[in-house]
C-alpha positions in Angstrom: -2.8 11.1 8.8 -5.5 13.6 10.4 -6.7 10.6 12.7 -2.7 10.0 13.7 -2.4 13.9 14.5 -5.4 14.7 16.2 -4.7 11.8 18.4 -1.1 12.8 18.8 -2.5 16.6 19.8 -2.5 18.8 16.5 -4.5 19.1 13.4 -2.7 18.4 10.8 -2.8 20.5 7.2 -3.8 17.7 4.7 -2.9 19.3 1.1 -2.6 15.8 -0.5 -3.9 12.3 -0.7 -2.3 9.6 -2.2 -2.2 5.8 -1.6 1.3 5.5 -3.4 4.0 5.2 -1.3 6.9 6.7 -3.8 4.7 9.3 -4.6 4.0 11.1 -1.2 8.0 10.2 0.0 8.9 12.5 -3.5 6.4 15.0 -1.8 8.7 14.6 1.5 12.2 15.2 -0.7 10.8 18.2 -2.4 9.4 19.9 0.8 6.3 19.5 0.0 4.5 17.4 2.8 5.3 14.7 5.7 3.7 11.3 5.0 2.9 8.2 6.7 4.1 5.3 4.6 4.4 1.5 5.1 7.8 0.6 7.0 9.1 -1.3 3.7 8.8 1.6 1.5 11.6 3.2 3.6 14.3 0.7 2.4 14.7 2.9 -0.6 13.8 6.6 0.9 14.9 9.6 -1.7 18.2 11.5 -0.5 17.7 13.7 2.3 14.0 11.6 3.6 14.5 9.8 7.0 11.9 7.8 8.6 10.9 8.6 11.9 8.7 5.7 14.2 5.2 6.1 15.2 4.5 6.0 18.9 2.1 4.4 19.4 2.5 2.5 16.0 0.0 3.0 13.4 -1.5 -0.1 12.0 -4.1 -1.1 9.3 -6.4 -3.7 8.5 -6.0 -5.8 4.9 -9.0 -7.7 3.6 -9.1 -10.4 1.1 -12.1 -9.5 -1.7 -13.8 -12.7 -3.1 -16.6 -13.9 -5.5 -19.9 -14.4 -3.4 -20.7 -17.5 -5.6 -18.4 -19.7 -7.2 -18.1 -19.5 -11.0 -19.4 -22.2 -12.6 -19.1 -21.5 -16.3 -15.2 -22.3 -16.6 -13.3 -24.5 -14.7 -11.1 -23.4 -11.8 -7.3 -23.5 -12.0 -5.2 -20.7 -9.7 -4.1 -17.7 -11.4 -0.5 -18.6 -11.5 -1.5 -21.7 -14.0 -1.6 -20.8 -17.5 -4.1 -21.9 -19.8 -2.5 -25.2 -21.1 -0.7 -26.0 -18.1 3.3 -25.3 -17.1 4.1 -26.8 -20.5 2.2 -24.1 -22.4 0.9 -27.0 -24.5 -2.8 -28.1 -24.9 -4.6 -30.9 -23.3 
């Protein structure tokens, strides 16, 4: 948020830091502070909270983190699979 203000042409008063969404828009309904949340978490903004476009709109960068080797005492299955299959049943 400091980045978005001084490029916007103030220096903004940062009093809290959170990386939960619902969290800083409660801040926002009590008066407490303005945030900078992802579009989707305005869907469900508390009572008297309105959303208010960036110009020029803020984005960020989302990286995938990954083993650096593969693991290679247990077999591989994708998370979603339970152990046992769909079925739930062994072998």
């Amino acid at each position: 948020m400091a980045g978005a203000g001084r490029r916007a042409g103030f220096e903004p008063d940062v009093r809290y830091i959170t990386d939960v969404p619902g969290i800083a828009l409660s801040f926002v309904a009590r008066g407490l502070a303005a945030a900078i949340v992802p579009e989707i978490f305005l869907a469900s903004i508390p009572d008297g909270v309105r959303g208010v476009p960036m110009d020029p709109l803020l984005t960020r960068r989302t990286l995938a983190a990954i083993r650096a080797a593969p693991v290679t005492d247990r077999p591989w299955r994708p998370a979603s699979t339970p152990p046992g299959g769909l079925s739930g049943g062994a072998g």
